[in-house]
N, C-alpha and C positions, 0 to 999 in steps of 0.2 A: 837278507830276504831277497826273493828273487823276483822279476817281474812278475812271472802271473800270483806269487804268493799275494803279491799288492794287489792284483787286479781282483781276487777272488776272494780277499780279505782274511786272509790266514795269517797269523802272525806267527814266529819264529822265539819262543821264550827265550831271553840273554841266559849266558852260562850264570851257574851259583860262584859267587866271591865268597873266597874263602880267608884272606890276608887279614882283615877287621877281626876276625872274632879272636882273635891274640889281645888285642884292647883289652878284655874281661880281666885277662890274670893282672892285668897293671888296674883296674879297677875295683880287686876285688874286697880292696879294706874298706874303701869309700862305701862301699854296699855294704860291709859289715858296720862301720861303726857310724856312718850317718844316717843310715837307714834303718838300726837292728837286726839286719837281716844276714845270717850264717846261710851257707851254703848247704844245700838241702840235699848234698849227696845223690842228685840225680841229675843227669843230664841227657839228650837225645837228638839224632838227627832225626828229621821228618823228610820224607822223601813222596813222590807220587807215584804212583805203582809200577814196577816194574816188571817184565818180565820173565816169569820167574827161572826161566832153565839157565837167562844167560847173566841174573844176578846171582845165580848157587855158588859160583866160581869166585864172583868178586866176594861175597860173603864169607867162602872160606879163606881165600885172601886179606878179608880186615881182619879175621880173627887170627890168624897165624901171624900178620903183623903186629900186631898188638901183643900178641902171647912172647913177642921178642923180648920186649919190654921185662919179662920177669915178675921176682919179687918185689921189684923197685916199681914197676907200675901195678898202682893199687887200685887200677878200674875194672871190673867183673863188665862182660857185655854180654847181654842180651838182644834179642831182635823179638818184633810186636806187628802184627797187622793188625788196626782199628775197622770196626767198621764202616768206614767212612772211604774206605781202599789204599790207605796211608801206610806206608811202611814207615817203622820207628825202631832205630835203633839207639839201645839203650844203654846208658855210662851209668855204671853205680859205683859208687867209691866216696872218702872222704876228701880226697884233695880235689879242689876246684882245677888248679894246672893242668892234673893230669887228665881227665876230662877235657880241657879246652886244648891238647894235644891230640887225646886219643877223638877228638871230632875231626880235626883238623887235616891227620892223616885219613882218616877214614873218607871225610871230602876229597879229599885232594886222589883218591885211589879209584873212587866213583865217578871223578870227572876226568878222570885216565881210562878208564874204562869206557867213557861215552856215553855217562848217563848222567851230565852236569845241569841238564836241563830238567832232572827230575828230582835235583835239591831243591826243599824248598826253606826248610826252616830250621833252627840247632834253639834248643828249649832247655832252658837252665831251671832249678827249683833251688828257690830261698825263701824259710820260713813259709809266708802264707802267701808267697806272689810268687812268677815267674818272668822270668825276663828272655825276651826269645829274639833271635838274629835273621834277618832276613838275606839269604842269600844275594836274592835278588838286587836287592837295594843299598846291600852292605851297610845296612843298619841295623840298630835294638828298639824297641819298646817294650815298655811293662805290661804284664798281665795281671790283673788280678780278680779272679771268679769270685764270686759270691752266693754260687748256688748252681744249679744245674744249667741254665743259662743267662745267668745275668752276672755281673760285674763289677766293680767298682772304678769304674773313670777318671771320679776324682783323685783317687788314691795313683792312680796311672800316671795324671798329670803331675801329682808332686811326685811321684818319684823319678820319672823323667825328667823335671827341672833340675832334681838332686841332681844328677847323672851325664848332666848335657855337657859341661865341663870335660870327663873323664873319658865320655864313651863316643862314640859315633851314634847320635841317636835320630830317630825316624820323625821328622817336621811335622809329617800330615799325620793326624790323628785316623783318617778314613783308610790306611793302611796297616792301624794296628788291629790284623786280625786275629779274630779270638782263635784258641787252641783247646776246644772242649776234652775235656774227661780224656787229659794226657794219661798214658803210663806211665809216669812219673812222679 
């Protein structure tokens, strides 16, 4: 941040960290079998709007990297703009890995491209909850909705306790923000 950034009050969002969300594949029995919770076959980056003429390029680019992968990668991607101005790129498949690879490159090409500061989130779907990664913070917390806008907390804090062991998880409660009416 540069002087007058400080003097005029602007701040400079930190790059998205992307090294943490590898943690998931080594966590992901502990989420099945202490939590009941199976992978929900979906997964997504959330990002904050972009550009769109000089994301067309990089978006052809995740998908022809990805398409490298073959029949041995079993992630189909889609991409979502929410109304909310969110672009969402989206992992559908049965293996949790390869989802937590096909984000991983997909970050890692977006913040080669120069848009690392408009990661914001990688949202995972298990059963009836989600578990979503903050770039930012290079942490997880749980999610779990209960209706169009409310939640269950409780439920967040036990499974976070499950999890605190395993994962890199988010301390303060006032940054697990919610992720309404994913596509996912």
């Amino acid at each position: 941040m540069g002087f007058f950034d400080s003097i005029f009050g602007r701040t400079k969002l930190p790059p998205g960290k992307t090294d943490e969300l590898f943690a998931l594949s080594t966590a992901a029995l502990d989420i099945e079998v202490k939590l009941d919770s199976p992978y929900g076959q979906k997964a997504a980056i959330v990002l904050r709007a972009v550009d769109n003429s000089t994301y067309d390029a990089i978006s052809k680019d995740i998908h022809d990297l990805l398409a490298i992968g073959g029949k041995d990668f079993t992630v189909k991607v889609t991409e979502h703009d929410d109304t909310m101005g969110f672009h969402w790129i989206i992992f559908d498949g049965p293996n949790l890995e390869d989802a937590v690879n096909g984000l991983h490159m997909t970050a890692d090409l977006i913040k080669q491209a120069g848009f690392a500061d408009s990661l914001l989130a990688a949202m995972f779907r298990f059963a009836d909850w989600y578990l979503i990664y903050s770039y930012r913070r290079a942490t997880f917390y749980p999610f779990v909705p209960t209706g169009r806008s409310s939640r269950s907390e409780s439920r967040e804090f036990r499974i976070r306790q499950t999890l605190v062991g395993v994962l890199p998880m988010e301390k303060d409660p006032e940054r697990w923000y919610p992720l309404w009416d994913p596509p996912i």
